[in-house]
N, C-alpha and C positions, 0 to 999 in steps of 0.2 A: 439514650438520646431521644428527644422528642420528634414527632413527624416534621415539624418546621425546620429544625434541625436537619434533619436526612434529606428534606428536599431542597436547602439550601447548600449543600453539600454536592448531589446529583446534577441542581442548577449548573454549580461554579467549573465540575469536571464537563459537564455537555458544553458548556460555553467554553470552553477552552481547546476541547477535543473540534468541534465545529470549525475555529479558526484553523488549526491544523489541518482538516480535508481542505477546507476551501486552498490555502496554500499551496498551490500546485508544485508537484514531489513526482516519484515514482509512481505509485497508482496511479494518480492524474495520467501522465504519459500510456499509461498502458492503457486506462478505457478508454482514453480518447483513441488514440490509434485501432483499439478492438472495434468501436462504433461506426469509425469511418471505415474503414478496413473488411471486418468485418459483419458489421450489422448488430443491429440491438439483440439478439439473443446473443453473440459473442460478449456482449460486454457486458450483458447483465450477471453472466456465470461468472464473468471475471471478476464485478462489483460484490458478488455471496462469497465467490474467494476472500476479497479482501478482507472484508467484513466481517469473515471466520476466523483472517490470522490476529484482525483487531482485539477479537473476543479474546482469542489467545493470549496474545501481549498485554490484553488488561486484564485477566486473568492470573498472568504469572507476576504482572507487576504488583497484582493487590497481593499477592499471598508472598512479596520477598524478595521478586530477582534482583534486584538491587543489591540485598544483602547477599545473597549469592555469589553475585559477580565480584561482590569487594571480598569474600570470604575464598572464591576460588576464581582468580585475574583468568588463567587461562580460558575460561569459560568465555570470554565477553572475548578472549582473540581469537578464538576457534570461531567465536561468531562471526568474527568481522572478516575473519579469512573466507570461510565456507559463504557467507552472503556477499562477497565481493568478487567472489571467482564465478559464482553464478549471475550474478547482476554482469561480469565484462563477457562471459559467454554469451549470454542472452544479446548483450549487446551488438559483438562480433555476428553470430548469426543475422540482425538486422540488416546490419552494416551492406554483410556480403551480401543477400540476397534481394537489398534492394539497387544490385548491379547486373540483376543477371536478367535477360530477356523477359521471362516467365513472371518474373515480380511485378512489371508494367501492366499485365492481363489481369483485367477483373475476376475472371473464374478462380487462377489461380490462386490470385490475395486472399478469396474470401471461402479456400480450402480448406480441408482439417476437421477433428470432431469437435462441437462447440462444445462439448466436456472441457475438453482440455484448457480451456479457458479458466474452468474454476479454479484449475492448479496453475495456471499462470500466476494468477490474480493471488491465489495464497501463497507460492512461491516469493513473488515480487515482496510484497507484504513483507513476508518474515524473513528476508533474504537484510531486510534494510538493519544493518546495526543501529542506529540510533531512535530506532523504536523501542526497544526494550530501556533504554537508556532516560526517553523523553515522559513514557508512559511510567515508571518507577517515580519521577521526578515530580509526577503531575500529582500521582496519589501520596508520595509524600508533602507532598504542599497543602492538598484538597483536605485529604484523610485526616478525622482526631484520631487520636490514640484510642488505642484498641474498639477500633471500630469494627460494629457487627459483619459477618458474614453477608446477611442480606443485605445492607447498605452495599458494597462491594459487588457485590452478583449485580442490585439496580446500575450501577454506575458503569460497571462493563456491558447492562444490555443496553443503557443509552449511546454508550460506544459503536456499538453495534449496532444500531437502527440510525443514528447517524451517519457512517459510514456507508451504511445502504440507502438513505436516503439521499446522497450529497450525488454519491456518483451513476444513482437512478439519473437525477437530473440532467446530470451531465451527459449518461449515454441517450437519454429523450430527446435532448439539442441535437445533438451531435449526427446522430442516425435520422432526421429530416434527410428528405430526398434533396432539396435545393443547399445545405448544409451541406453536407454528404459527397457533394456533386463538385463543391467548389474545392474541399478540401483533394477529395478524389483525383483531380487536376496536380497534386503536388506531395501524390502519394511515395515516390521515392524520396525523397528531399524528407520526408515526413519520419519515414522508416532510416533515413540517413541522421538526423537529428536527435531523431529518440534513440538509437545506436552508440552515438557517440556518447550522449547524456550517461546509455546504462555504462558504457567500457570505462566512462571517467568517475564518475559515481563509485563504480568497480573497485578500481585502482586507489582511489583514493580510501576506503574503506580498508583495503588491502595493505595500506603500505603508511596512515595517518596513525599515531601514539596515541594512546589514552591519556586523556584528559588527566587522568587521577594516578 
């Protein structure tokens, strides 16, 4: 393949992969809520999370999973089981503790070690079944046949630097003091919304048939 080639290639996956951050999904929900919540270094650890399970996802997408999953089905419902049970836990946890006294107090909200955020953030990420599904879909679309290695590796690191650049932005906005301040105001409501979102998300990962 020629460089015009591979960078028309690179283009049509970054332009596509872009519209899917900007679409606001499960990530979305979580660095907003880590920003306001917790502050820009929480959300930024959660943004390297993400961005690592992206790597991931476009990594296992370029070398197959697709073929995979059609070659062993249980695979793709062990996924959907195991990232739906953790997406309505995560949820439930929300839920409950944006009831309890101590969730109202700023100290408390913005407790915890901001490590832990990375693993949210890549949790969240690879918890979502139709990642592995979307990201397969994108490189069989994008992808010519038997395309090299490095084409593949550029197209998951533009994954990856987009991913980190979408939801940098988002934690920049977001973690302003006068931003910050207003959302702050309707922080249970916040933690109750994004709750319900993870437990139904959940549920429905848990409990929807394959397409195929």
């Amino acid at each position: 393949m020629s460089l015009m080639q591979d960078l028309s290639v690179i283009a049509a996956v970054s332009a596509f992969w872009l519209i899917a951050m900007v679409v606001p999904g499960l990530d979305f929900m979580l660095v907003t809520r880590l920003a306001i919540m917790r502050g820009r270094a929480a959300a930024l650890h959660a943004t390297l999370g993400i961005a690592t399970g992206v790597a991931a996802w476009g990594l296992a997408g370029f070398f197959g999973i697709r073929t995979l999953f059609y070659v062993a089905p249980w695979l793709y419902l062990a996924l959907k089981i195991g990232g739906g049970l953790y997406l309505f836990a995560t949820g439930c946890k929300l839920f409950v503790q944006s009831w309890k006294p101590e969730a109202a107090t700023p100290d408390s909200t913005m407790a915890g070690p901001v490590t832990g955020s990375f693993r949210a953030g890549l949790l969240t990420n690879l918890a979502n079944p139709k990642a592995p599904v979307f990201v397969s879909s994108l490189f069989a679309a994008a992808m010519p046949q038997h395309a090299p290695i490095g084409l593949g590796v550029a197209c998951v690191t533009a994954m990856f630097a987009i991913a980190v650049g979408w939801f940098t932005l988002v934690t920049l906005l977001l973690s302003l003091r006068h931003v910050s301040a207003t959302f702050l105001k309707f922080r249970r409501w916040i933690d109750r919304c994004a709750g319900v979102a993870f437990m139904a998300l959940g549920l429905r990962f848990m409990t929807e048939r394959s397409a195929g």
